[in-house]
C-alpha positions as CSV (number, residue, x, y, z in Angstrom):
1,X,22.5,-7.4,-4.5
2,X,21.2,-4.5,-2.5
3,X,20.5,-4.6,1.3
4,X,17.4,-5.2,2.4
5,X,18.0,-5.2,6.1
6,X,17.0,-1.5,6.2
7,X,18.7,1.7,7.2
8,X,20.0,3.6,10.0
9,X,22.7,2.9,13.2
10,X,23.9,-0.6,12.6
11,X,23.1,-1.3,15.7
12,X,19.4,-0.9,15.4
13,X,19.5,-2.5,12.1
14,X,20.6,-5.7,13.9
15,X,17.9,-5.7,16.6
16,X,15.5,-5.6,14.0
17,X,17.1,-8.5,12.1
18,X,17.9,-10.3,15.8
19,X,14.5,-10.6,16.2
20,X,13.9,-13.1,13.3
21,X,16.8,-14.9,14.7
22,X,15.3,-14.7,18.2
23,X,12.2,-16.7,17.1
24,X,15.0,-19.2,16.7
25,X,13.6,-22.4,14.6
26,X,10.2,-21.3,15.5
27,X,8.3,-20.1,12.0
28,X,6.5,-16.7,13.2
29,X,2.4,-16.9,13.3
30,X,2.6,-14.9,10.0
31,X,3.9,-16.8,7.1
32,X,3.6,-13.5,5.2
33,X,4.1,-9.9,5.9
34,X,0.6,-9.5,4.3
35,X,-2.0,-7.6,5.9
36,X,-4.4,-8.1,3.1
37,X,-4.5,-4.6,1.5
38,X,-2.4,-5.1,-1.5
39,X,-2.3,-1.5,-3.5
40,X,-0.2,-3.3,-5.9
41,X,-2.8,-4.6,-8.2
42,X,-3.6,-1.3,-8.9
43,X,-0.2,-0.7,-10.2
44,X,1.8,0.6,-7.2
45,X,5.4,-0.5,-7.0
46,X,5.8,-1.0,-3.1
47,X,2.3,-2.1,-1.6
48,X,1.0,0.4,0.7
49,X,0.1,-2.3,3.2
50,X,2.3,-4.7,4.1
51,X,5.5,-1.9,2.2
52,X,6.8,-5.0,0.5
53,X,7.8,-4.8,-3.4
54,X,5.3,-6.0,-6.4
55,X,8.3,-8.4,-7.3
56,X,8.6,-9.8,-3.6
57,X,4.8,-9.9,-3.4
58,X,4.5,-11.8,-7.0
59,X,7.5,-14.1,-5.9
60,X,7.0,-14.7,-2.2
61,X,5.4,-18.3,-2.4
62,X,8.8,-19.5,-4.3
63,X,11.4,-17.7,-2.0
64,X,13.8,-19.8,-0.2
65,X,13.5,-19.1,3.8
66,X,16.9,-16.8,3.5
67,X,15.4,-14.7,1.1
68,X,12.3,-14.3,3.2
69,X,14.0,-13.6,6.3
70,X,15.8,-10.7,4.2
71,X,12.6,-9.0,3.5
72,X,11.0,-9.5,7.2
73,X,14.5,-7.8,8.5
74,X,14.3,-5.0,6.2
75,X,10.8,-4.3,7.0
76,X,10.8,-4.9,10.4
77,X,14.0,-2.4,10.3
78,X,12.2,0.4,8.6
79,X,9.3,-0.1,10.7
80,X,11.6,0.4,13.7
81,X,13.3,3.5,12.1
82,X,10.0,4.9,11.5
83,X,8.0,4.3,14.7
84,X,11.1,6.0,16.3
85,X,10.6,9.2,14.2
86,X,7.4,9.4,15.6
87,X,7.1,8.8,19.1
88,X,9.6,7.3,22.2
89,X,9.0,4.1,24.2
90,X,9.1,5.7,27.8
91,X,7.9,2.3,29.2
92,X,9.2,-0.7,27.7
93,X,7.6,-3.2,30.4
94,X,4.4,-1.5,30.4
95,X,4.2,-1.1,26.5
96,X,5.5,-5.4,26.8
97,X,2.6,-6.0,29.3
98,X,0.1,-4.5,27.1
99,X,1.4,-6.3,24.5
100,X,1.1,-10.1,26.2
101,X,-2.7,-8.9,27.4
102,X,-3.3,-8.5,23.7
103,X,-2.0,-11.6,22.7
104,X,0.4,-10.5,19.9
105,X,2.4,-13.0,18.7
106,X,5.9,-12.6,20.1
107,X,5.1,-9.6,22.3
108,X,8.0,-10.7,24.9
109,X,10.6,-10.7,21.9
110,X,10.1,-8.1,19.8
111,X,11.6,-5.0,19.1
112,X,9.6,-2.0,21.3
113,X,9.3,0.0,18.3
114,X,7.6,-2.9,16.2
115,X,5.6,-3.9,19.1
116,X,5.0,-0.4,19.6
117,X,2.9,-0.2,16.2
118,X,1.7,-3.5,16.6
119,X,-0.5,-2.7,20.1
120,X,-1.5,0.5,18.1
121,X,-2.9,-1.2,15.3
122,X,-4.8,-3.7,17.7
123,X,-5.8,-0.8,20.2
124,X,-5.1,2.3,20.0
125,X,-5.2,3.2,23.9
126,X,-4.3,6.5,25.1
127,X,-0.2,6.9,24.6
128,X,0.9,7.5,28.5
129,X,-1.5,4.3,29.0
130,X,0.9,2.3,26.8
131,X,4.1,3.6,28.0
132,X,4.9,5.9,24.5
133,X,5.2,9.6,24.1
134,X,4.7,11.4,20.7
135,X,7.2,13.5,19.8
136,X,5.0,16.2,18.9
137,X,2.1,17.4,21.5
138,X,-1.2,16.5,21.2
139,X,-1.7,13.9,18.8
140,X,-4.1,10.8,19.6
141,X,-2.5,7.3,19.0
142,X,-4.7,7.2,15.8
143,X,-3.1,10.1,14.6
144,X,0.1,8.1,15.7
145,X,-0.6,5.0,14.0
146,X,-1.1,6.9,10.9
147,X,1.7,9.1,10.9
148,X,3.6,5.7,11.2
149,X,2.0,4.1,8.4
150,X,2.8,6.7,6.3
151,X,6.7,7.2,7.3
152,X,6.8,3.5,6.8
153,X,5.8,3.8,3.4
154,X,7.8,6.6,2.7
155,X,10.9,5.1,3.9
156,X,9.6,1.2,1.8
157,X,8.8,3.4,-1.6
158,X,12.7,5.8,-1.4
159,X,14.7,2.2,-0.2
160,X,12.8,0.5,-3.4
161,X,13.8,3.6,-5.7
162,X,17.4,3.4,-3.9
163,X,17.6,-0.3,-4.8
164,X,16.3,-0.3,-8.1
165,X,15.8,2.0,-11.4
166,X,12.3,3.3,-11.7
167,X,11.0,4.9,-14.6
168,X,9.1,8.1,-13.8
């Protein structure tokens, strides 16, 4: 079986699968990694919205909780890897503050990085306001948040042609 977890240090790989195991017995707000933009009824392999596979989308309601937790750690590990291509968290506690004013779920837990994209997607505040720093000047955290997005599902649609044979 191919891993899921996500590439990159080790190390980051398990902070990113830590934080499923931090929300301990806890079941996460979200039962599903769905954002409700699913590009793969219109024939796309990896779902340009929530970056999970047709297969896991089509299966999801019969996966045990293991296999589940497999899929949330590998996103929530390429989400990580790509947020980190993209800018620097220069202010954890601020960017963690933020985070609890805007009352997303698990604020206090999560990894920065995933956070990071999380208070983007809510509000997109000014970047210094939130504690981050682009890696390349003068960008707006729109442009941010997109350039995200779109590593993210760079990063979902080369780990799904990694994992498995695609006809092309």
């Amino acid at each position: 079986m191919p891993d899921h977890a996500g590439g990159g240090d080790p190390a980051e790989r398990a902070a990113a699968e830590g934080f499923m195991g931090s929300l301990g017995r806890r079941r996460p707000l979200r039962r599903t990694p769905c954002v409700g933009v699913c590009s793969t009824t219109y024939g796309d392999l990896v779902c340009r919205g929530c970056k999970r596979f047709a297969h896991e989308i089509v299966g999801w309601n019969g996966y045990q909780e293991g296999q589940r937790e497999l899929v949330w750690a590998r996103l929530n590990g390429l989400l990580a890897d790509s947020v980190r291509t993209v800018l620097v968290v220069v202010d954890e506690d601020r960017l963690r503050r933020i985070g609890g004013r805007l009352t997303i779920a698990d604020a206090e837990v999560m990894p920065a990085e995933i956070l990071a994209f999380q208070v983007l997607r809510v509000r997109p505040l000014p970047l210094d306001e939130l504690g981050l720093e682009a890696r390349r000047a003068g960008v707006t955290s729109r442009d941010v948040g997109r350039q995200i997005d779109t590593e993210f599902y760079a990063r979902s649609r080369a780990h799904y042609e990694a994992s498995f044979k695609t006809l092309t």
